[in-house]
N, CA, C and O atoms as a DFTB+ gen file, in Angstrom:
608 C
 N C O
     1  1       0.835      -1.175       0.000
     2  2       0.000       0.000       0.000
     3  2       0.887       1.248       0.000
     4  3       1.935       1.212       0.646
     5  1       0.542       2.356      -0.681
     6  2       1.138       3.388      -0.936
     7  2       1.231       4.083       0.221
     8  3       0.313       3.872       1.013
     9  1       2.120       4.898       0.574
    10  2       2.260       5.837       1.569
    11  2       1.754       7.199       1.336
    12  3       2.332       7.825       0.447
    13  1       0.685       7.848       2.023
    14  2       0.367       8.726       1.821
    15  2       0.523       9.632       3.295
    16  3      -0.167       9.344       4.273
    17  1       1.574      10.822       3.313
    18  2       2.215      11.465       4.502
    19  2       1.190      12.109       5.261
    20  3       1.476      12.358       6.432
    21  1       0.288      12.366       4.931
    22  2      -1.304      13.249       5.272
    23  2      -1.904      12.400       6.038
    24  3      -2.347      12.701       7.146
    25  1      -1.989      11.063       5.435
    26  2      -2.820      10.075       6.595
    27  2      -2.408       9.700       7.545
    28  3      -3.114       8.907       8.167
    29  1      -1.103      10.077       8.103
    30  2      -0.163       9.283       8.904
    31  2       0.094      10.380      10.264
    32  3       0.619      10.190      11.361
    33  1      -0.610      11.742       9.560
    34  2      -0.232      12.547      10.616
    35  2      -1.515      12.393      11.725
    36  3      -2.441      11.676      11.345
    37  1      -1.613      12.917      12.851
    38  2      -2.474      12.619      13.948
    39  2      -3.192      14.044      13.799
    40  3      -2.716      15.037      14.350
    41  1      -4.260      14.093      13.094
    42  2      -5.360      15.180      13.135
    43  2      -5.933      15.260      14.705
    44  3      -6.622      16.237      15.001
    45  1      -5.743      14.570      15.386
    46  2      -6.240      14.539      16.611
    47  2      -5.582      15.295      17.718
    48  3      -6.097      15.662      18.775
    49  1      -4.466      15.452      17.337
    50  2      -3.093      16.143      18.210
    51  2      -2.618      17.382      17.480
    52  3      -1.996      18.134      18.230
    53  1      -2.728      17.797      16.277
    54  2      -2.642      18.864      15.761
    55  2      -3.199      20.298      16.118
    56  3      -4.426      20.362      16.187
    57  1      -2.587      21.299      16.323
    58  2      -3.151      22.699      16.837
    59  2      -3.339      23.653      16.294
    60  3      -2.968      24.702      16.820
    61  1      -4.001      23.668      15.001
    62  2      -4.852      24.818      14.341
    63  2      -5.130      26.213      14.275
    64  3      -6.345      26.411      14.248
    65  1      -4.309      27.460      14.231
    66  2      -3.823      27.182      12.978
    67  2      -1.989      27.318      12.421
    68  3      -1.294      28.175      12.967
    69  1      -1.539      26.647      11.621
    70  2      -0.253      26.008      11.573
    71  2       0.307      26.072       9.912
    72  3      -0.345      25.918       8.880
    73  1       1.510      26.309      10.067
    74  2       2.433      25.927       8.788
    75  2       3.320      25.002       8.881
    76  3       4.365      25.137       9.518
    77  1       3.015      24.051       8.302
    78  2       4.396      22.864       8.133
    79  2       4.952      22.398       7.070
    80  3       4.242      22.412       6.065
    81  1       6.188      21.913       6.950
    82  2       6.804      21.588       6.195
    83  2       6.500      20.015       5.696
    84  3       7.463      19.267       5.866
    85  1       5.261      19.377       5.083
    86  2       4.641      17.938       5.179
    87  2       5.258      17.288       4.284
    88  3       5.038      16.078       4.348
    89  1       6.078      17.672       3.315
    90  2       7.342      16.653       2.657
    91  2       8.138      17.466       1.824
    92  3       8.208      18.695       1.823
    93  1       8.635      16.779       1.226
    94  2      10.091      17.009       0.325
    95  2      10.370      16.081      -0.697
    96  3      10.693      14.983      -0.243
    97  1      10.353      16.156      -1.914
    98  2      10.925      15.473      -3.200
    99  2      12.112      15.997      -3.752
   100  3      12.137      17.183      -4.080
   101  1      13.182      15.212      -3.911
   102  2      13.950      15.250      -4.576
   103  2      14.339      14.703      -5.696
   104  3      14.340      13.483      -5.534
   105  1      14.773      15.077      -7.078
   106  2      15.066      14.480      -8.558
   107  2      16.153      15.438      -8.735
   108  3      16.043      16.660      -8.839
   109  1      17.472      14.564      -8.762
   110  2      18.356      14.957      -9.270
   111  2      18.567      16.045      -8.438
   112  3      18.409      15.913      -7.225
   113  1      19.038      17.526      -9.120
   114  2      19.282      18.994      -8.191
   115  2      17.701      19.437      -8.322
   116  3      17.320      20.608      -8.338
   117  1      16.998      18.473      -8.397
   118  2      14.876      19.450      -7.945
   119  2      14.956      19.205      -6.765
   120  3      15.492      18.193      -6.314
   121  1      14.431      20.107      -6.095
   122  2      13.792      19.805      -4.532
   123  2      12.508      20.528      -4.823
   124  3      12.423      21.689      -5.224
   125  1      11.216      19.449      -4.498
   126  2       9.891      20.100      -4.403
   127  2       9.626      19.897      -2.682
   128  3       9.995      18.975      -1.954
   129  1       8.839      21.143      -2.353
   130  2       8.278      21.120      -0.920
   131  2       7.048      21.095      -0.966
   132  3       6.573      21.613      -1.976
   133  1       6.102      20.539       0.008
   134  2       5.359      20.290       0.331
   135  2       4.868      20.985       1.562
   136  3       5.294      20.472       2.597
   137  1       4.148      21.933       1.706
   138  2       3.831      22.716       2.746
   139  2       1.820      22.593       3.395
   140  3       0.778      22.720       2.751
   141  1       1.988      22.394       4.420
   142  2       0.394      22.257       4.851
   143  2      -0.194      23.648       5.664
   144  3      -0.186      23.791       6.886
   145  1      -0.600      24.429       4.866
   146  2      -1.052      25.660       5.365
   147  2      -2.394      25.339       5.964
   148  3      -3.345      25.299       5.183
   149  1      -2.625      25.082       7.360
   150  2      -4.242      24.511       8.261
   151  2      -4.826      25.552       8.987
   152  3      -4.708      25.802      10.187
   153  1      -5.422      26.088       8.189
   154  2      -6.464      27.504       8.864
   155  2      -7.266      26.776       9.836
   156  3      -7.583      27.673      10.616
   157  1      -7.755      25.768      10.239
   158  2      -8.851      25.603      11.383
   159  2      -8.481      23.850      11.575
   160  3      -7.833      23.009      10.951
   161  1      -9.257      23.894      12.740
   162  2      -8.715      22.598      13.682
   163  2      -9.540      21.182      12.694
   164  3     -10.713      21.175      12.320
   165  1      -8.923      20.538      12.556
   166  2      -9.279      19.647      12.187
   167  2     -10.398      18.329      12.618
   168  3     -10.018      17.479      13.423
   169  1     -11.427      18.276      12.164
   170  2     -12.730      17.403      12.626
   171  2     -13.271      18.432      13.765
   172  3     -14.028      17.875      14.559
   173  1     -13.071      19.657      13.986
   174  2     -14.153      20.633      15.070
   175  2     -14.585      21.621      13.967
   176  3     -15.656      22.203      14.140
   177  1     -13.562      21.983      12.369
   178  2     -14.609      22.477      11.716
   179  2     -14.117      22.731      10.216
   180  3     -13.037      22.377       9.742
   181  1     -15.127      23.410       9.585
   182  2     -14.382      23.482       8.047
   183  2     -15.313      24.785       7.418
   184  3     -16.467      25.196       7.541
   185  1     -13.941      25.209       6.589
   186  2     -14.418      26.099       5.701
   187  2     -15.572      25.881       4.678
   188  3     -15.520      24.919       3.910
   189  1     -16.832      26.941       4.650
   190  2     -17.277      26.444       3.502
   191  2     -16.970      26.729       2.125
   192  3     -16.383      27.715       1.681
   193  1     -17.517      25.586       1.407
   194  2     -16.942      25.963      -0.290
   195  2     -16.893      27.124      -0.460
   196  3     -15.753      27.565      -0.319
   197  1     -17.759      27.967      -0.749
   198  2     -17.637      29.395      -0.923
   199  2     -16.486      30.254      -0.628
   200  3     -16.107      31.254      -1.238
   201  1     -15.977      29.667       0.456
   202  2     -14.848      30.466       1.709
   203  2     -13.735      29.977       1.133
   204  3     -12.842      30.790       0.895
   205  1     -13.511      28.450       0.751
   206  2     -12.447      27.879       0.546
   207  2     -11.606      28.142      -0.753
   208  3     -10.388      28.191      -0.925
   209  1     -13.253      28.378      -2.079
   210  2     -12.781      28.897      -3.055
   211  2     -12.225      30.206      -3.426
   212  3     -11.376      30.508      -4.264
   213  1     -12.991      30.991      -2.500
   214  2     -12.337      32.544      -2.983
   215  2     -10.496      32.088      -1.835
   216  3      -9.340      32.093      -2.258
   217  1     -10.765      31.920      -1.077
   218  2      -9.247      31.891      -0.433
   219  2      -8.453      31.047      -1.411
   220  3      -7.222      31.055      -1.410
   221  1      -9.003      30.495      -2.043
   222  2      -7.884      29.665      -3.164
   223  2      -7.389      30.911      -3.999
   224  3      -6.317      31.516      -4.024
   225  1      -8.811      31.089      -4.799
   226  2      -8.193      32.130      -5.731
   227  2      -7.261      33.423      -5.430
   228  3      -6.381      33.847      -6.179
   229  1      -7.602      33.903      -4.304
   230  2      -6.702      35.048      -3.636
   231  2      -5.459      34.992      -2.853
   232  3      -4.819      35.977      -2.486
   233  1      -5.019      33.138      -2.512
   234  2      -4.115      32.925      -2.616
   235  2      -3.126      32.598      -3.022
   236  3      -2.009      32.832      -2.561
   237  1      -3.523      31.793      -4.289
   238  2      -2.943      31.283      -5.414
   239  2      -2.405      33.069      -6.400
   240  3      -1.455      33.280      -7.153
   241  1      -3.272      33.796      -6.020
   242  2      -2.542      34.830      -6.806
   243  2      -1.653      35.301      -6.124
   244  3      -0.491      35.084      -6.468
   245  1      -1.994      36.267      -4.683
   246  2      -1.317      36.911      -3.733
   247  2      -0.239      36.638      -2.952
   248  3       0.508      37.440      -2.391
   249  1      -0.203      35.195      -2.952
   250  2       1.354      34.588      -2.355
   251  2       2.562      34.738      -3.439
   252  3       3.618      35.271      -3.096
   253  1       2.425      34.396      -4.360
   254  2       3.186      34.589      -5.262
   255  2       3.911      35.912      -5.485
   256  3       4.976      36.146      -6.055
   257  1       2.941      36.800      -4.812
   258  2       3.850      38.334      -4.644
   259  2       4.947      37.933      -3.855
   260  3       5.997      38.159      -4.457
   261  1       5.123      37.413      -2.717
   262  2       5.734      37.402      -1.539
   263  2       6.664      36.199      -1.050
   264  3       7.538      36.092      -0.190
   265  1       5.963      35.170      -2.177
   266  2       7.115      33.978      -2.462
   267  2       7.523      33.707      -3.305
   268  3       6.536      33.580      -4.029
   269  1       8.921      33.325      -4.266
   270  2       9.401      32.753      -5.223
   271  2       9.024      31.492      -5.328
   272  3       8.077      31.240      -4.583
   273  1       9.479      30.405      -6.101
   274  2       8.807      28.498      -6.885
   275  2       7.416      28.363      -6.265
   276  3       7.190      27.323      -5.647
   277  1       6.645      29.107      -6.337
   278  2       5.163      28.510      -5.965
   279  2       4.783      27.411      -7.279
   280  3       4.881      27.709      -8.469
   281  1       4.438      26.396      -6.867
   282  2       3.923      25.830      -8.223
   283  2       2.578      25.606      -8.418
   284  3       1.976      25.622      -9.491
   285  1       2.117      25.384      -7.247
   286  2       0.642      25.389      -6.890
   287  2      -0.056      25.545      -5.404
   288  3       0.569      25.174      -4.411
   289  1      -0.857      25.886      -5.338
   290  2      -2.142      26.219      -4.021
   291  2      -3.367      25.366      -3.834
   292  3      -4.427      25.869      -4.207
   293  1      -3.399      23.997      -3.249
   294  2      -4.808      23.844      -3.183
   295  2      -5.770      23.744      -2.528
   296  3      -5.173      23.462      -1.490
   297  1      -6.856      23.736      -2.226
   298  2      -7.408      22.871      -1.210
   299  2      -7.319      21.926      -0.385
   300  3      -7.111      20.763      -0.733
   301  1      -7.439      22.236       0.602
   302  2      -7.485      20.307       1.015
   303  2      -9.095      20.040       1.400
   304  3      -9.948      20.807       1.845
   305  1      -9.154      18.284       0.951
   306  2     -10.196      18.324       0.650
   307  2     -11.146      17.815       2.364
   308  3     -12.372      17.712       2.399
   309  1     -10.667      17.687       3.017
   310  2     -11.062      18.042       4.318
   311  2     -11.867      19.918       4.805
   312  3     -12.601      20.357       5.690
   313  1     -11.298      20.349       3.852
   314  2     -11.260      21.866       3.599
   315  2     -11.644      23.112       5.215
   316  3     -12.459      23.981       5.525
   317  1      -9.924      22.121       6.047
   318  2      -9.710      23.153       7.428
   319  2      -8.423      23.869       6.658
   320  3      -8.005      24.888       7.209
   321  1      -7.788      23.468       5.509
   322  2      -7.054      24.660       5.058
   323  2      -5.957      24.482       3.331
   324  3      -6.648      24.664       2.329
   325  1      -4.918      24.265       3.140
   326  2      -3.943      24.206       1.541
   327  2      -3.303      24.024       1.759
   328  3      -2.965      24.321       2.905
   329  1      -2.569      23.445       1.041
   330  2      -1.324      22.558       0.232
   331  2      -0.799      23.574      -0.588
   332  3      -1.341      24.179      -1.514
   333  1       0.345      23.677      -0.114
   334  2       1.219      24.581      -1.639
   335  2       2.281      23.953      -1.903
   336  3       2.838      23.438      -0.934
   337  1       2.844      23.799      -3.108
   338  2       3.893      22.765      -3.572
   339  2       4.634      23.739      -3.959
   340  3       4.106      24.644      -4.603
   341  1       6.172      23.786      -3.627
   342  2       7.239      25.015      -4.409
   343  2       8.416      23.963      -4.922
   344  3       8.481      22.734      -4.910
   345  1       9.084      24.738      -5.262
   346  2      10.075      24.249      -5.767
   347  2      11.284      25.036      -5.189
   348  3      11.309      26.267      -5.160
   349  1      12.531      24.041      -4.618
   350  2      13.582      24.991      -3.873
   351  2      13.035      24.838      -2.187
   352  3      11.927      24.490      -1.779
   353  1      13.949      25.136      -1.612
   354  2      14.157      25.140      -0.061
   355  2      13.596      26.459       0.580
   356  3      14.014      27.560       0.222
   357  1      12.770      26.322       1.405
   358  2      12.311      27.657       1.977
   359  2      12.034      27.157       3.651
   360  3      12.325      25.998       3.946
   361  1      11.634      27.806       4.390
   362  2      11.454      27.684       5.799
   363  2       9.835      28.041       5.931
   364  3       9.000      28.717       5.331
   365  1       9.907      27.206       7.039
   366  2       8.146      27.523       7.657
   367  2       8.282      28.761       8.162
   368  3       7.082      29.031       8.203
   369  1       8.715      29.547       8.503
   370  2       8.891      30.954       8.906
   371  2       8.168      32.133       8.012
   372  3       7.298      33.001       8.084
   373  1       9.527      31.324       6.761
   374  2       9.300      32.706       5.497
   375  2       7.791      32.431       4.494
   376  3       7.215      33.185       3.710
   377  1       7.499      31.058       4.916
   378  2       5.562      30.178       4.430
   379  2       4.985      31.242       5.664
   380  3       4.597      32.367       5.352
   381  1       4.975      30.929       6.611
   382  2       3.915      31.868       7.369
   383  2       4.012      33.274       7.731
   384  3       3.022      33.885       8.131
   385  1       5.448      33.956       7.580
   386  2       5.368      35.541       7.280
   387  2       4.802      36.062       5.959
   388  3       4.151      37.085       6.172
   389  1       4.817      35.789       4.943
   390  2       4.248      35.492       3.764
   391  2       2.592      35.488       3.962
   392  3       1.862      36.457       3.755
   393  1       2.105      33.955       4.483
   394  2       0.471      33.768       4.525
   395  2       0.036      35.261       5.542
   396  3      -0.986      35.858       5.203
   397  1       0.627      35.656       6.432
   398  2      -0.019      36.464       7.598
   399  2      -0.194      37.785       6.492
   400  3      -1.302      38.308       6.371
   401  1       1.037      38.298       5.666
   402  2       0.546      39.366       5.111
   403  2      -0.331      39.147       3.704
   404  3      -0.409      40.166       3.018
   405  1      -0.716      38.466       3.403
   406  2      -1.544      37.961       2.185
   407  2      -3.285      37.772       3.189
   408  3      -4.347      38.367       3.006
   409  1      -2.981      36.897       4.028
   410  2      -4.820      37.388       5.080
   411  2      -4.906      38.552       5.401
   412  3      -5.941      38.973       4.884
   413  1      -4.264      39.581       6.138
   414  2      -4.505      40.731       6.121
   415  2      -4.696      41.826       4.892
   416  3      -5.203      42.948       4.879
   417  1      -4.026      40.957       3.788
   418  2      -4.689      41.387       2.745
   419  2      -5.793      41.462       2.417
   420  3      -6.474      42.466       2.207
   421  1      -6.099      40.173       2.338
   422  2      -7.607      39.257       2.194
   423  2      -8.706      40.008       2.901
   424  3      -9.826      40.132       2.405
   425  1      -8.370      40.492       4.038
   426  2      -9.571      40.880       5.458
   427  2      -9.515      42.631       4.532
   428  3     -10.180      43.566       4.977
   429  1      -8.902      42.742       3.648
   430  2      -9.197      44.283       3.575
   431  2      -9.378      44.275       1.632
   432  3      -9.711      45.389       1.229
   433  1      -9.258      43.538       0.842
   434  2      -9.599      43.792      -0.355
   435  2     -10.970      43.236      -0.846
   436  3     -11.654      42.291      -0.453
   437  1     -11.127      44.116      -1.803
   438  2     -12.793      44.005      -2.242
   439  2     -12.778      43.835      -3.653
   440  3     -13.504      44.499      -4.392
   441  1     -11.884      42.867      -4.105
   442  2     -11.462      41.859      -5.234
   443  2     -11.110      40.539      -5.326
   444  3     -10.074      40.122      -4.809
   445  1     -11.782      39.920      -5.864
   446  2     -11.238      38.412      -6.217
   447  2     -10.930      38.168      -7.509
   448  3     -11.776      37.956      -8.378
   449  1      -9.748      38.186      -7.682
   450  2      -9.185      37.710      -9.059
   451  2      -9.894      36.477      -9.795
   452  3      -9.665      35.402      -9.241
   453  1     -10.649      36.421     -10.846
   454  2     -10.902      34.934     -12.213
   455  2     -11.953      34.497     -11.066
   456  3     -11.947      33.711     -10.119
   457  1     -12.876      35.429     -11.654
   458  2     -13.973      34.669     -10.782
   459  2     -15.477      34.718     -12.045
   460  3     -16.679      34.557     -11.831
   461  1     -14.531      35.081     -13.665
   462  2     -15.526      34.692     -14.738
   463  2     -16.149      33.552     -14.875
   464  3     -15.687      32.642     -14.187
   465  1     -17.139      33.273     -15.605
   466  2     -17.015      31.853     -16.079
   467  2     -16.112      31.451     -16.955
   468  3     -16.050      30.307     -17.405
   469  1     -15.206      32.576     -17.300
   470  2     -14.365      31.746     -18.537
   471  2     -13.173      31.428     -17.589
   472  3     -12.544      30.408     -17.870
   473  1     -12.816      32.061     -16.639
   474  2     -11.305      32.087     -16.164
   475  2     -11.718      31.076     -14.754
   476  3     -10.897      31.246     -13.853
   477  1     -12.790      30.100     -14.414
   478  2     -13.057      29.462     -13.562
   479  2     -14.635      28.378     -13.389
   480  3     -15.814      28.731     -13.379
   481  1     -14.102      27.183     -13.288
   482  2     -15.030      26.135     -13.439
   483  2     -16.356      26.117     -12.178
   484  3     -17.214      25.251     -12.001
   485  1     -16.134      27.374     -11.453
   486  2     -17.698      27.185     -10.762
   487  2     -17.628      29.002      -9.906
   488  3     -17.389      29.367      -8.755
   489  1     -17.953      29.689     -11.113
   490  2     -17.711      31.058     -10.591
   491  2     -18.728      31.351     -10.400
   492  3     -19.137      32.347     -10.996
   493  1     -19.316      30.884      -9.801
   494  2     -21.104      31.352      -9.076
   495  2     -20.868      30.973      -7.614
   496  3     -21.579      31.539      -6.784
   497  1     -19.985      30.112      -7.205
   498  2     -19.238      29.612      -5.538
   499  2     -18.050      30.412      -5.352
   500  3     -16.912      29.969      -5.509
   501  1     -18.297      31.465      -5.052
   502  2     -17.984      32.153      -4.452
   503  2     -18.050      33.048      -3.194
   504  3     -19.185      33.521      -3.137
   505  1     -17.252      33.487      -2.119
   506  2     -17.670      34.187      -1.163
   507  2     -16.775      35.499      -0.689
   508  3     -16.500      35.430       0.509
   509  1     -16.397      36.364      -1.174
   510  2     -14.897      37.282      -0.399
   511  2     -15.354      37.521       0.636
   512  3     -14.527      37.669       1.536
   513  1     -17.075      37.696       1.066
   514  2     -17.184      38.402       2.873
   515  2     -16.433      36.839       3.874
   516  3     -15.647      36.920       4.818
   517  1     -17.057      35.440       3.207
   518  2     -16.983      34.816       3.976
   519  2     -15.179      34.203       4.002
   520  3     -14.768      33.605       4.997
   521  1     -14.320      34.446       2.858
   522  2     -13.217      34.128       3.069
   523  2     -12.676      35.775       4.022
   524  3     -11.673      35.762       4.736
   525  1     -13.314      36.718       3.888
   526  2     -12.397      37.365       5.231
   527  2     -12.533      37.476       6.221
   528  3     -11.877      38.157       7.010
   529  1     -13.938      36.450       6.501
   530  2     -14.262      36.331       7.973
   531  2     -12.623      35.205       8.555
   532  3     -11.742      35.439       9.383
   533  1     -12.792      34.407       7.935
   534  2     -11.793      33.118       8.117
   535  2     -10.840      33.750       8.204
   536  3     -10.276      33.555       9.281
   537  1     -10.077      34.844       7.212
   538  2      -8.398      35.077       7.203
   539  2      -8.626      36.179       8.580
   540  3      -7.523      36.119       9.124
   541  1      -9.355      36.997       9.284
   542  2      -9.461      37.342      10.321
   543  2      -9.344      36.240      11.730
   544  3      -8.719      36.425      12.774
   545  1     -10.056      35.243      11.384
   546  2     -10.240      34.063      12.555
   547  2      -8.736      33.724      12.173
   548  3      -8.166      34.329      13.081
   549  1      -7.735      33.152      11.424
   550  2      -6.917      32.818      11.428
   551  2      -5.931      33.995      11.969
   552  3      -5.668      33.959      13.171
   553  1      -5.568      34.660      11.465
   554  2      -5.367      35.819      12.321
   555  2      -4.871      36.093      13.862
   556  3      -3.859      36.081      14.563
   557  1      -6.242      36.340      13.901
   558  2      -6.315      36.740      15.623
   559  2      -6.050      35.231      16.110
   560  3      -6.325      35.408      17.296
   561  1      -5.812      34.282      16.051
   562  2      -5.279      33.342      16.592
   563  2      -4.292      33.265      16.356
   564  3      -3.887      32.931      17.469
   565  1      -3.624      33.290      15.889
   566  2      -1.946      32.905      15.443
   567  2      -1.996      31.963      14.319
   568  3      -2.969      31.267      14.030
   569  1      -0.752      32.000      13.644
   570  2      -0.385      31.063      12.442
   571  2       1.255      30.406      13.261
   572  3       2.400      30.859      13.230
   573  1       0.708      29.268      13.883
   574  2       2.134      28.586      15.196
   575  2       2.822      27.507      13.770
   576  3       2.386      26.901      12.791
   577  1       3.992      27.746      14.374
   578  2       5.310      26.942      13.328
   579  2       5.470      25.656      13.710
   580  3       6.315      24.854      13.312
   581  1       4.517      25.490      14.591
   582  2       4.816      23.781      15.006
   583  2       3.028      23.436      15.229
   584  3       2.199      24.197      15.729
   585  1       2.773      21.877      14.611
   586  2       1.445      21.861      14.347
   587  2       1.213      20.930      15.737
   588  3       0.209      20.218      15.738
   589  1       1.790      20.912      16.510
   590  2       1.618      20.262      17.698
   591  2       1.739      21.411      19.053
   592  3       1.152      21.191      20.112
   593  1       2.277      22.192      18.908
   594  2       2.514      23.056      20.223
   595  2       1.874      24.546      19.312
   596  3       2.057      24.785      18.119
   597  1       1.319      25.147      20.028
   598  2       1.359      27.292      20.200
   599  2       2.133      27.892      19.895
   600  3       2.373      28.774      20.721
   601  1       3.197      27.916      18.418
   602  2       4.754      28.249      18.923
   603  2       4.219      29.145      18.100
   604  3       3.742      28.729      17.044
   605  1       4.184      30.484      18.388
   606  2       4.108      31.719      17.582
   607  2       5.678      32.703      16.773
   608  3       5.493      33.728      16.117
């Protein structure tokens, strides 16, 4: 059976909300990272679609200001928070100084980027009030560097 690093972690012991470093690929001189960006506690609650999608779209654009090898942003489909895959070595530090000024973005812009029907496969699910309720709740709680302890 395949190993999948997500199932193996203890959602039960995890402390919400958190940046981690959830793997690493290497090919040759590639290093891809694997980062678990978890806006809310896991099995006490979840974003709704609406919330999850506009925070996709506004993150998938807006991080990219503030980080170099982003390759992608997604959902997770538990949907307490994203997956971003880069390319190159970075620190959970410079992932969550990064996310903190991109939500405070979020809690104050009154735009969501490709939210046509041409530039997106369900642009009627959408929410920006309800994704800046969330990047506020994430927020005022902290974004901790260790998904087991408060470490601010």
């Amino acid at each position: 059976m395949a190993r999948v690093e997500s199932f193996e972690l203890d959602h039960n012991t995890v402390k919400a909300p958190y940046v981690r470093l959830a793997g690493t690929e290497k090919n040759g001189e590639a290093l891809i990272e694997k980062y678990d960006l978890r806006f809310l506690q896991p099995n006490e609650d979840e974003l709704p679609t609406a919330a999850v999608h506009t925070l996709e779209h506004l993150l998938a654009v807006n991080l990219r200001d503030h980080l170099e090898d982003i390759i992608d942003i997604s959902p997770m489909g538990c949907r307490t928070g994203f997956y971003m895959i880069m390319w190159n070595q970075h620190s959970p530090k410079e992932i969550r100084d990064a996310l903190v000024k991109v939500l405070n973005f979020i809690a104050e812009t009154d735009f969501v980027p490709a939210v046509s029907a041409k530039e997106c496969g369900n642009y009627k699910d959408h929410s920006l009030f309800s994704a800046q309720e969330y990047a506020k709740i994430v927020l005022e709680k902290g974004i901790s560097l260790d998904p087991f302890e408060r470490i601010l």
